[in-house]
C-alpha positions as CSV (number, residue, x, y, z in Angstrom):
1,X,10.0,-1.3,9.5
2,X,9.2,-2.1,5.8
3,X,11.7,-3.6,3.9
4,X,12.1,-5.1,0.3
5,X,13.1,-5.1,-3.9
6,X,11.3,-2.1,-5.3
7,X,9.1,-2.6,-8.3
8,X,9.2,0.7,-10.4
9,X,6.5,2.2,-12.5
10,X,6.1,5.7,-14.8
11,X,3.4,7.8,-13.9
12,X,-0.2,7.6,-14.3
13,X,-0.7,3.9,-13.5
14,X,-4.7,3.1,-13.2
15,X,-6.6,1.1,-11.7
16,X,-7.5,-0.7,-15.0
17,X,-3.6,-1.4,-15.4
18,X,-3.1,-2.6,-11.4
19,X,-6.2,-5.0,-11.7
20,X,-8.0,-5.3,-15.8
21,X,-11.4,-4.1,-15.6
22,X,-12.3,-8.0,-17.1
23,X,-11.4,-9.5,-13.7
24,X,-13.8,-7.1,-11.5
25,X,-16.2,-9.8,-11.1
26,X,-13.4,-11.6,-8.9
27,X,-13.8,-10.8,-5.5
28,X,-12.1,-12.6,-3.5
29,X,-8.1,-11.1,-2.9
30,X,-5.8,-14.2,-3.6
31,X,-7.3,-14.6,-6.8
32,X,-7.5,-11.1,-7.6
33,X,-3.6,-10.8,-7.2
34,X,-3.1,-12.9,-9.9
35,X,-4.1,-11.1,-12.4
36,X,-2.0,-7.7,-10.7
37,X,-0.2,-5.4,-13.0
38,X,-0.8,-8.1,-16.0
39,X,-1.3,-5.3,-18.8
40,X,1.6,-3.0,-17.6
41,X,4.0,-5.9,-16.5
42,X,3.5,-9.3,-17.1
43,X,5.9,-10.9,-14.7
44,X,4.9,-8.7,-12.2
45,X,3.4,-11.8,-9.9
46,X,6.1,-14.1,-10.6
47,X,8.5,-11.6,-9.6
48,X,7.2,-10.0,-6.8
49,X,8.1,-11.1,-3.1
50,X,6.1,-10.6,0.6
51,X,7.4,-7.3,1.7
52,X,8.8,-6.0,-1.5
53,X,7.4,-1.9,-2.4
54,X,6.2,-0.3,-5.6
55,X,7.6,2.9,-6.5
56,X,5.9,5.2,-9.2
57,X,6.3,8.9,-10.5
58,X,2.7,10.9,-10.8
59,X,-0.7,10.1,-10.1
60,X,-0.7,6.3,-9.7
61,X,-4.1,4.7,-9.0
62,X,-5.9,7.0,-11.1
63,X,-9.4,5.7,-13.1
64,X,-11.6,4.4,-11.4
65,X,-12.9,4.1,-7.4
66,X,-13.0,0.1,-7.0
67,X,-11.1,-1.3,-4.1
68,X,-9.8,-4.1,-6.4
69,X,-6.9,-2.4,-7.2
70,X,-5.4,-1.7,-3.5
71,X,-6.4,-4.9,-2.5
72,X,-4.7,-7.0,-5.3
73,X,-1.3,-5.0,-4.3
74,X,-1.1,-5.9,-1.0
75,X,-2.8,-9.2,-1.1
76,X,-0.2,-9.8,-4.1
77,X,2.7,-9.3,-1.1
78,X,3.5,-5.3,-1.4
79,X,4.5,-3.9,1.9
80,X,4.4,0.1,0.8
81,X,4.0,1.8,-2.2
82,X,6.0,5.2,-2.9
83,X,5.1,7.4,-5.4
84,X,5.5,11.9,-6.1
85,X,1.4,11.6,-5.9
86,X,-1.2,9.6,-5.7
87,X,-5.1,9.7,-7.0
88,X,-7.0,10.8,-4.1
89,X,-9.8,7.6,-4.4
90,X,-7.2,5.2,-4.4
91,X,-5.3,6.7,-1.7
92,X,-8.0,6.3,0.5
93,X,-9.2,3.0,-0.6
94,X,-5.7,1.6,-0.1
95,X,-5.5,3.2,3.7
96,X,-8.7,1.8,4.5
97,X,-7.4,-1.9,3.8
98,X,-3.8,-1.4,5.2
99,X,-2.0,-0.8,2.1
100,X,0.6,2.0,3.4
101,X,1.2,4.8,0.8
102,X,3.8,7.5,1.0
103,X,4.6,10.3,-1.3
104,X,7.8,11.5,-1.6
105,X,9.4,13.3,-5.3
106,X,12.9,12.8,-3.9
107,X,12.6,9.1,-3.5
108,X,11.0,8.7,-6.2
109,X,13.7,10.1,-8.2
110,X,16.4,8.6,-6.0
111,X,15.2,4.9,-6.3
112,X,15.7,2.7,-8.9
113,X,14.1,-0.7,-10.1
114,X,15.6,-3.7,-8.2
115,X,16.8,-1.4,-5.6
116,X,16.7,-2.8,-2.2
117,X,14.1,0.0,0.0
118,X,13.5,-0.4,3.9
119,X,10.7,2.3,4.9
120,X,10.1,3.7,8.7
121,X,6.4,4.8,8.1
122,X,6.0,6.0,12.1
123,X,9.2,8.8,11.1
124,X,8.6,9.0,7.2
125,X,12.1,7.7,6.4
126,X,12.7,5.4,3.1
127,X,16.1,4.4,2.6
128,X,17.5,3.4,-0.3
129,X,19.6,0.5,0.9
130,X,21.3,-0.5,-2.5
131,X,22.4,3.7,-2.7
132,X,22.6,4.3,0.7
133,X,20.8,7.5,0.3
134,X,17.8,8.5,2.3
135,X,14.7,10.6,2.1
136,X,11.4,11.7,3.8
137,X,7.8,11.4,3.5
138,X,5.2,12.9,5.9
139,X,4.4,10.5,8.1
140,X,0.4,9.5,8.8
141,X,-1.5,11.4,11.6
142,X,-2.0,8.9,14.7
143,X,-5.6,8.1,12.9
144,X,-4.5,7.3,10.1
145,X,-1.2,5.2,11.2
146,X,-3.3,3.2,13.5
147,X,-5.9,2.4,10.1
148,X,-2.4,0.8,8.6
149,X,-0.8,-0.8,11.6
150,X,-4.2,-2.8,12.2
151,X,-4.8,-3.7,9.0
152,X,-6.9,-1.4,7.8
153,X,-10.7,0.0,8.7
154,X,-12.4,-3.0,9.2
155,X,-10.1,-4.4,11.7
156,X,-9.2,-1.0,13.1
157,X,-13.5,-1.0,13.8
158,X,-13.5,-4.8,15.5
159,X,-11.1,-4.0,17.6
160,X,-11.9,-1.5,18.8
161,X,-15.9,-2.4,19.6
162,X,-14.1,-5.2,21.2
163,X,-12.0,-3.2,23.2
164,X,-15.2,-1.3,24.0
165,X,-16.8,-4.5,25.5
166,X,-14.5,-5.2,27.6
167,X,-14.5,-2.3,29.1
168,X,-18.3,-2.1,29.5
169,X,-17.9,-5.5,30.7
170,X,-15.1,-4.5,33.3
171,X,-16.6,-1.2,34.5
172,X,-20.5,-3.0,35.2
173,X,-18.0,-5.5,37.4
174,X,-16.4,-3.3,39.4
């Protein structure tokens, strides 16, 4: 269960708004996040706490196919973001590092900024805690929900080679 202040955006955020193009040659996460959301909201890093949730209208992550921009949300403390769509790059860029995403138009227009948000991703259910109203979201297929509950690709793959060991190891044993 996710649960924290929402941090609301209009449509059509881009990757060059989430992290400026002139910080690409960062590549390591923590610094990264510092510079997250600087050109659309200044304060975005002072205000934003570990588990809090970006929700946007249309089309957010569009631009651009680096992973900088997914990795400077969640490294910057974002537990979920909610938006009515999302570019289909940066979708994908975000699952693959853990970054949850869930579309939902209802939400969207049903959330405001500051609103306190806890999300179920397993049953697709975002409350909005300051309303109390609730909506849905499809959740992820078992593939893609196990990508996001082990932190994304790259752990989902050492795990599981490691999980592959030790069976090999168990199975030549027995």
């Amino acid at each position: 269960m996710l649960k924290g202040k929402v941090h609301q955006y209009g449509a059509n955020v881009d990757t060059d708004a989430i992290i400026p193009a002139r910080y690409l040659n960062i590549s390591e996460a923590e610094l990264l996040t510092k510079h997250c959301m600087e050109d659309i909201d200044l304060d975005f890093v002072k205000r934003v706490k570990p588990g809090d949730i970006i929700v946007a209208d249309t089309n957010f992550g569009c631009g651009s196919s680096r992973e900088h921009a997914p990795l400077a949300i969640k490294t910057s403390g974002i537990s979920c973001v909610i938006a009515k769509s999302f570019a289909r790059i940066f979708f994908r860029n975000a699952i693959n590092i853990g970054l949850p995403l869930l579309e939902s138009e209802a939400a969207v227009d049903g959330i405001s900024n500051g609103n306190m948000v806890e999300v179920d991703l397993e049953k697709g259910i975002i409350k909005n805690l300051t309303t109390g109203k609730q909506f849905t979201a499809k959740p992820y297929p078992e593939f893609m929900s196990q990508l996001v509950k082990t932190g994304g690709l790259i752990e989902y793959t050492r795990q599981r080679v490691a999980s592959n060991k030790s069976n090999r190891f168990y199975e030549r044993r027995s």
